[in-house]
PyMOL CGO cylinders between C-alpha atoms (Angstrom):
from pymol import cmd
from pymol.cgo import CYLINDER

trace = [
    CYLINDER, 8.28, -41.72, 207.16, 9.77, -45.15, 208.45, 0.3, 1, 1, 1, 1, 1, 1,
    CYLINDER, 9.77, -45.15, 208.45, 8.03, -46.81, 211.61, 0.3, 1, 1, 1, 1, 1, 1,
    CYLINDER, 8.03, -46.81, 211.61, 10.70, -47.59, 214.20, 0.3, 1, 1, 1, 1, 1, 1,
    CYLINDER, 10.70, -47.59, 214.20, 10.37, -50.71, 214.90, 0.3, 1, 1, 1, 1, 1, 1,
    CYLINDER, 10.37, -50.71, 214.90, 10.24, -52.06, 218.79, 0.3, 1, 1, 1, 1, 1, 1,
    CYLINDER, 10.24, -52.06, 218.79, 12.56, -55.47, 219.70, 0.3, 1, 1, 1, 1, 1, 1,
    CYLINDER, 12.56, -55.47, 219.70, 10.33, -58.12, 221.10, 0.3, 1, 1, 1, 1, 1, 1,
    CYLINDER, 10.33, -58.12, 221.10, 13.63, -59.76, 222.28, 0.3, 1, 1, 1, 1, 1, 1,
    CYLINDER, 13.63, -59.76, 222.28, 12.65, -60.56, 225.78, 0.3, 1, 1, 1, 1, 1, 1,
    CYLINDER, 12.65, -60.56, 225.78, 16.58, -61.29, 226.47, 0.3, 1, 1, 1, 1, 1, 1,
    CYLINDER, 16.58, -61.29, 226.47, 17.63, -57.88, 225.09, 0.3, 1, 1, 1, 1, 1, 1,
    CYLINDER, 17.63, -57.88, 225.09, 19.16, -56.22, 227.89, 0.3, 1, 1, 1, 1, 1, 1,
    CYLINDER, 19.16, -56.22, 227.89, 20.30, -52.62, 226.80, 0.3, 1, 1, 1, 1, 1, 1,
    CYLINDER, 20.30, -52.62, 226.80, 21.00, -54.06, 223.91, 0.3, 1, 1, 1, 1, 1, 1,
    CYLINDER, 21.00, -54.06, 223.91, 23.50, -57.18, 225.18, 0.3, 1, 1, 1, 1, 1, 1,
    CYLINDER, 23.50, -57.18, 225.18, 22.12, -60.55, 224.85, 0.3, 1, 1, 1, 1, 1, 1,
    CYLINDER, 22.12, -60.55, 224.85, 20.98, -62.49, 228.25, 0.3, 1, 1, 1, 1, 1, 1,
    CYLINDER, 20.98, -62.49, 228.25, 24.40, -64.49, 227.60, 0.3, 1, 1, 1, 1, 1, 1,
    CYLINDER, 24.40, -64.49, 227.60, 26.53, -61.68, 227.38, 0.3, 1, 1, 1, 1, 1, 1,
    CYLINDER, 26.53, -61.68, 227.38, 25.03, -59.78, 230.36, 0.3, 1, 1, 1, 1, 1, 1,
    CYLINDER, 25.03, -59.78, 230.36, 25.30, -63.11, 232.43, 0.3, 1, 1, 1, 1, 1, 1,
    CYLINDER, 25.30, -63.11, 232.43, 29.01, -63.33, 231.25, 0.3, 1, 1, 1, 1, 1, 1,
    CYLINDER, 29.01, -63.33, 231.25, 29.69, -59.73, 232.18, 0.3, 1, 1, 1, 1, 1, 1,
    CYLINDER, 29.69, -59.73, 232.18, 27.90, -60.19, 235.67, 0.3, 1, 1, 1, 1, 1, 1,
    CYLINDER, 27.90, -60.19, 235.67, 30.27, -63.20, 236.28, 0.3, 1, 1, 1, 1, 1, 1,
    CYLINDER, 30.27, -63.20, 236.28, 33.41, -61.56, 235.30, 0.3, 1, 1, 1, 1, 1, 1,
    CYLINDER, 33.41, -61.56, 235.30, 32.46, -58.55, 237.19, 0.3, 1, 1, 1, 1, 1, 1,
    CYLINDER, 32.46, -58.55, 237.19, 32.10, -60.80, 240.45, 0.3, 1, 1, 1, 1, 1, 1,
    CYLINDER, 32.10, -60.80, 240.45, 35.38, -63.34, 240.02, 0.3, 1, 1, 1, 1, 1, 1,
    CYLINDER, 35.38, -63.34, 240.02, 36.91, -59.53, 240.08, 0.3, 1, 1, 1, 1, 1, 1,
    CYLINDER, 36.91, -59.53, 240.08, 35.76, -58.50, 243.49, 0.3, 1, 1, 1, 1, 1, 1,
    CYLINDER, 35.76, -58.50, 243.49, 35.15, -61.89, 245.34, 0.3, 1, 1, 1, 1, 1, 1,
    CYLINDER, 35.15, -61.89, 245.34, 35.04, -60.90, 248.65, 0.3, 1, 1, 1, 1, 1, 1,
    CYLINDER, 35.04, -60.90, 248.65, 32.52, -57.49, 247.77, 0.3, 1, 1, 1, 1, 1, 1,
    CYLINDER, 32.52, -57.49, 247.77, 30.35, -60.71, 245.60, 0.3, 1, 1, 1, 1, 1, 1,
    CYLINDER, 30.35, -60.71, 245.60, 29.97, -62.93, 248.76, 0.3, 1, 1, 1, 1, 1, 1,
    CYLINDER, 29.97, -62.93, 248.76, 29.14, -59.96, 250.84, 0.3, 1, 1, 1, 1, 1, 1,
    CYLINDER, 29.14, -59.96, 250.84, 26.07, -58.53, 248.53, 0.3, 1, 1, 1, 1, 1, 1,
    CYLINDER, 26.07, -58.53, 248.53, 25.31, -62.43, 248.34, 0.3, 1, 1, 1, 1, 1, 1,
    CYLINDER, 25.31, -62.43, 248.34, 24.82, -62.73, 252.25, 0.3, 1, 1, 1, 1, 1, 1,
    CYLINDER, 24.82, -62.73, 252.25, 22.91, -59.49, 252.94, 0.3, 1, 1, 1, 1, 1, 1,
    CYLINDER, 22.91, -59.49, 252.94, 20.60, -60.81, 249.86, 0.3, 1, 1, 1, 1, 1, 1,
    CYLINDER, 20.60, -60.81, 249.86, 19.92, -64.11, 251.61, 0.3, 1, 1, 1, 1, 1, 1,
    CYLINDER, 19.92, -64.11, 251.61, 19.40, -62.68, 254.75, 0.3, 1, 1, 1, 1, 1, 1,
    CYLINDER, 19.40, -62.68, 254.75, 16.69, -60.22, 253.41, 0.3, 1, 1, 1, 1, 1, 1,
    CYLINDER, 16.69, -60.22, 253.41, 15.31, -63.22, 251.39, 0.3, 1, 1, 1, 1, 1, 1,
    CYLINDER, 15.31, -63.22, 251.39, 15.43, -65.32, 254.82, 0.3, 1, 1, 1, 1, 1, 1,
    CYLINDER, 15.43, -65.32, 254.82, 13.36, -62.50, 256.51, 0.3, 1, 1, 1, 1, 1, 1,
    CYLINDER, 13.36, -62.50, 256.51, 10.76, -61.99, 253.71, 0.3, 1, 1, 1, 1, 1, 1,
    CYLINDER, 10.76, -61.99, 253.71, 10.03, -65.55, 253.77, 0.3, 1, 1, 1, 1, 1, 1,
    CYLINDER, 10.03, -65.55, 253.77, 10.30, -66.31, 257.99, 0.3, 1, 1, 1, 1, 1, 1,
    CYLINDER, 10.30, -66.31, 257.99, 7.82, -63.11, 257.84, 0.3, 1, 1, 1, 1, 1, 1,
    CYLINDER, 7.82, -63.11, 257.84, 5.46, -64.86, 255.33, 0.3, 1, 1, 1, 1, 1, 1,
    CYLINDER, 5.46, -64.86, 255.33, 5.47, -68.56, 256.99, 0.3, 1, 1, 1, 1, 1, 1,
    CYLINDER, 5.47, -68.56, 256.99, 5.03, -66.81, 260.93, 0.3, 1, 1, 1, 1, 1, 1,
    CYLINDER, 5.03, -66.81, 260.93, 2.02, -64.99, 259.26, 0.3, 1, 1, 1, 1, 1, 1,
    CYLINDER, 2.02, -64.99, 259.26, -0.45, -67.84, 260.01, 0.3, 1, 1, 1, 1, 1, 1,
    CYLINDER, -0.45, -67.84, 260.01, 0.70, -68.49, 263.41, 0.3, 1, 1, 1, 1, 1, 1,
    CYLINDER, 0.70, -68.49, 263.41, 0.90, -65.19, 264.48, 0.3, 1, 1, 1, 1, 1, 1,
    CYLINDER, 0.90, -65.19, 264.48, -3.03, -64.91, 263.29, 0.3, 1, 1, 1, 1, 1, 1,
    CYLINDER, -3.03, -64.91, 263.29, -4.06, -67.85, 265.55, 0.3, 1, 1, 1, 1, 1, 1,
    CYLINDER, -4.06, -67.85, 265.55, -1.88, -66.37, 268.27, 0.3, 1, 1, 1, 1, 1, 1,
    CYLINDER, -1.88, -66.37, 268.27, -3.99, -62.88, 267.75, 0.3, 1, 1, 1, 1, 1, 1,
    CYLINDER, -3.99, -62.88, 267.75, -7.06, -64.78, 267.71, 0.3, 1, 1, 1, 1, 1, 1,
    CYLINDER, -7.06, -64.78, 267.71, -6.43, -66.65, 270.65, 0.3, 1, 1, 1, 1, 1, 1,
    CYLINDER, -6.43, -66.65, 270.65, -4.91, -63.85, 272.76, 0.3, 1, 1, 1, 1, 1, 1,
    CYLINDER, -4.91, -63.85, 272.76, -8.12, -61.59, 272.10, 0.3, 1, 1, 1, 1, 1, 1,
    CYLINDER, -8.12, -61.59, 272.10, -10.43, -64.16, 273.09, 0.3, 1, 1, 1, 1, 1, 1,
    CYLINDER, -10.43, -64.16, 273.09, -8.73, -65.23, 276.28, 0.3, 1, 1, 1, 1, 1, 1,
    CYLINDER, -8.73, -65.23, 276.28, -7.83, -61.01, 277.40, 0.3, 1, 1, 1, 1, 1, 1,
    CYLINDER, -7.83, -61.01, 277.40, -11.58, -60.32, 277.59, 0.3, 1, 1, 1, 1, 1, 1,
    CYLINDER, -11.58, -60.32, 277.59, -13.17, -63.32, 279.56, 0.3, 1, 1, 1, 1, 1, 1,
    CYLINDER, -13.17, -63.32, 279.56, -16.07, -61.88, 281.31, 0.3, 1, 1, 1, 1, 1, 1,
    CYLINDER, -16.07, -61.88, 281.31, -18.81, -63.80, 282.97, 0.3, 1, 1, 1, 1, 1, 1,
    CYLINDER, -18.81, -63.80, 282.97, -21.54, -64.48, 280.19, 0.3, 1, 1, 1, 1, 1, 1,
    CYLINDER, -21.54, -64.48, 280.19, -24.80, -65.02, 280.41, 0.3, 1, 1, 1, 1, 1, 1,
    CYLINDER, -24.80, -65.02, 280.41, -24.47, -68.27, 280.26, 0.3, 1, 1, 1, 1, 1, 1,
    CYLINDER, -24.47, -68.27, 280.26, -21.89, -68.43, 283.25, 0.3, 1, 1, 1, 1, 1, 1,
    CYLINDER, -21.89, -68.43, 283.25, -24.76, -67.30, 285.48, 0.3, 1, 1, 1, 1, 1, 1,
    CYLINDER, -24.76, -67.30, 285.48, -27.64, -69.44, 284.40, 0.3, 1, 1, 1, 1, 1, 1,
    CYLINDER, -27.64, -69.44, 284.40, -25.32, -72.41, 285.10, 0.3, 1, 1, 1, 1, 1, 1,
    CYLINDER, -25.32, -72.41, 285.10, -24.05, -71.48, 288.32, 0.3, 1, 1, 1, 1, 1, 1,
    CYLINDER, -24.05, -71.48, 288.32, -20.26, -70.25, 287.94, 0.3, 1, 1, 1, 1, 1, 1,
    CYLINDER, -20.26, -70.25, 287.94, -19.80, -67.21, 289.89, 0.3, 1, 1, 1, 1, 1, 1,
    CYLINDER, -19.80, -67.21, 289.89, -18.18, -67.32, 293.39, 0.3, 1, 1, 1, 1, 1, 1,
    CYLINDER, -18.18, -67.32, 293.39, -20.92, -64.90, 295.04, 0.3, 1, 1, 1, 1, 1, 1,
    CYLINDER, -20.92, -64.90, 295.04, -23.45, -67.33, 294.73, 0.3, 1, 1, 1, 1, 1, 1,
    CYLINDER, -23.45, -67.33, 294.73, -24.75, -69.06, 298.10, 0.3, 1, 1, 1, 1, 1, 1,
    CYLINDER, -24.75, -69.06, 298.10, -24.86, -72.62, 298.25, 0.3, 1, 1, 1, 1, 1, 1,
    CYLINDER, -24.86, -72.62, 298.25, -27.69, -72.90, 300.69, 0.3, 1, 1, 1, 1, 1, 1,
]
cmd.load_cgo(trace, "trace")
C-alpha cells in the first residue's frame, strides 16, 4: 500500500499556484469593472466600520465610566460630616 502523500505547498490553491490564482482573480475583475469597484467599496466600508468600532472602544469605556459615576451622585458620608447639604441651619 502507497502513503498518499499531503502538499506542504502553502501557495497551492486547489491545486493553481498563488500566481496563477492572482492572475485569474485579475482577469476575472478587468472583465466586470464596474461589479469589481462595487465589491471593493462595500469591503472598505465594512473594513472602515470594524476598525472605527475598534478605535471608539476606549472612549466609549471612559464615557461608560464616567456616565455611571456622575448618574448616581448621592450625598456620602462624607458630604455630611463636611457640611454640604442644603437642610442644614447655619445658626
Amino acid at each position: 500500500m502507497s502513503e498518499k502523500k499531503e502538499r506542504d505547498d502553502p501557495s497551492d490553491f486547489g491545486g493553481i499556484g498563488f500566481v496563477g490564482m492572482a492572475f485569474t482573480l485579475a482577469v476575472v475583475a478587468l472583465g466586470r469593472p464596474w461589479e469589481t469597484l462595487k465589491e471593493l467599496f462595500g469591503l472598505v466600508r465594512r473594513l472602515g466600520r470594524r476598525v472605527l468600532r475598534l478605535v471608539l472602544v476606549p472612549f466609549r469605556l471612559a464615557a461608560l465610566i464616567v456616565w455611571s459615576r456622575r448618574s448616581d451622585r448621592r450625598p456620602s458620608f462624607e458630604d455630611y460630616l463636611h457640611g454640604g447639604g442644603e437642610d442644614r441651619d447655619p445658626s
